[in-house]
C-alpha positions in Angstrom: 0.0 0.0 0.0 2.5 2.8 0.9 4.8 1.4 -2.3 1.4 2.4 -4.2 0.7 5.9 -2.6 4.9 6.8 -3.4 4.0 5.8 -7.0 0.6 8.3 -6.8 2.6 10.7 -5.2 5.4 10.8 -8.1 3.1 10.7 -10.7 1.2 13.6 -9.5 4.1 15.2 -9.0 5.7 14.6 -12.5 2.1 15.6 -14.0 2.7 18.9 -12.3 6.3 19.3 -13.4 5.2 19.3 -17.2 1.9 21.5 -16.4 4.6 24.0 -15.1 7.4 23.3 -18.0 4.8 24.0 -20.7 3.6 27.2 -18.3 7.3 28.2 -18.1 8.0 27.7 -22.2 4.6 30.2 -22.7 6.3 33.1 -20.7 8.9 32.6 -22.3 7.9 33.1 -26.1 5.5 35.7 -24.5 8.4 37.8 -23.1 10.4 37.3 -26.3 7.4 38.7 -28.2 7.0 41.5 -26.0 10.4 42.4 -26.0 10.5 42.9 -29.1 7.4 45.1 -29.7 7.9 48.4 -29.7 5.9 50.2 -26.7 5.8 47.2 -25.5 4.4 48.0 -21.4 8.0 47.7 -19.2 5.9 46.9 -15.8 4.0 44.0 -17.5 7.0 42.9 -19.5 9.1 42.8 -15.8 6.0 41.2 -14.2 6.3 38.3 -16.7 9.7 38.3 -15.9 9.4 37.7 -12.6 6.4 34.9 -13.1 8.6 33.1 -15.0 11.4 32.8 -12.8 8.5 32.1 -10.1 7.4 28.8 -12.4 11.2 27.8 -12.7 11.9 27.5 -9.3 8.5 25.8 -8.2 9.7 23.2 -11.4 12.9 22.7 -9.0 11.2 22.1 -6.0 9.2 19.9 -7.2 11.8 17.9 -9.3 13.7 18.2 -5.5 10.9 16.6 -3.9 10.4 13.9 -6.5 14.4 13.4 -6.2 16.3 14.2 -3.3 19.6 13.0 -3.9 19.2 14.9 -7.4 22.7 17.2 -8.1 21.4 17.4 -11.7 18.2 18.9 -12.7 17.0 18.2 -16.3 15.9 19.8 -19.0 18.2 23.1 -18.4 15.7 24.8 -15.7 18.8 25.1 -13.2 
């Protein structure tokens, strides 16, 4: 039984890993596009910004808790 609720628990957690690495890819082309708009809005560009550096490290916490004796976090989020 607890084998079966560390499985749940992992999948869950990967399922919210990707929900976060596809959020984290959409800021991303967002800012991108933003930036290179002129009069583009600075505050909304930097709030963006800040969101996606938000998403990234939620990604590594959760990749932290799905693997604690991680040193290497995947996909270049580090």
């Amino acid at each position: 039984m607890r084998e079966q609720q560390r499985e749940v628990k992992a999948a869950v957690l990967q399922d919210r890993i990707l929900q976060l690495e596809s959020e984290h890819g959409d800021l991303d082309r967002l800012i991108e596009r933003m930036a290179e708009t002129p009069g583009s809005d600075d505050l909304e560009l930097q709030r963006l910004k800040k969101r996606k550096l938000k998403v990234k490290d939620n990604i590594i916490l959760l990749q932290l808790q799905l693997d604690p004796d991680s040193t290497k976090i995947s996909d270049g989020y580090a």
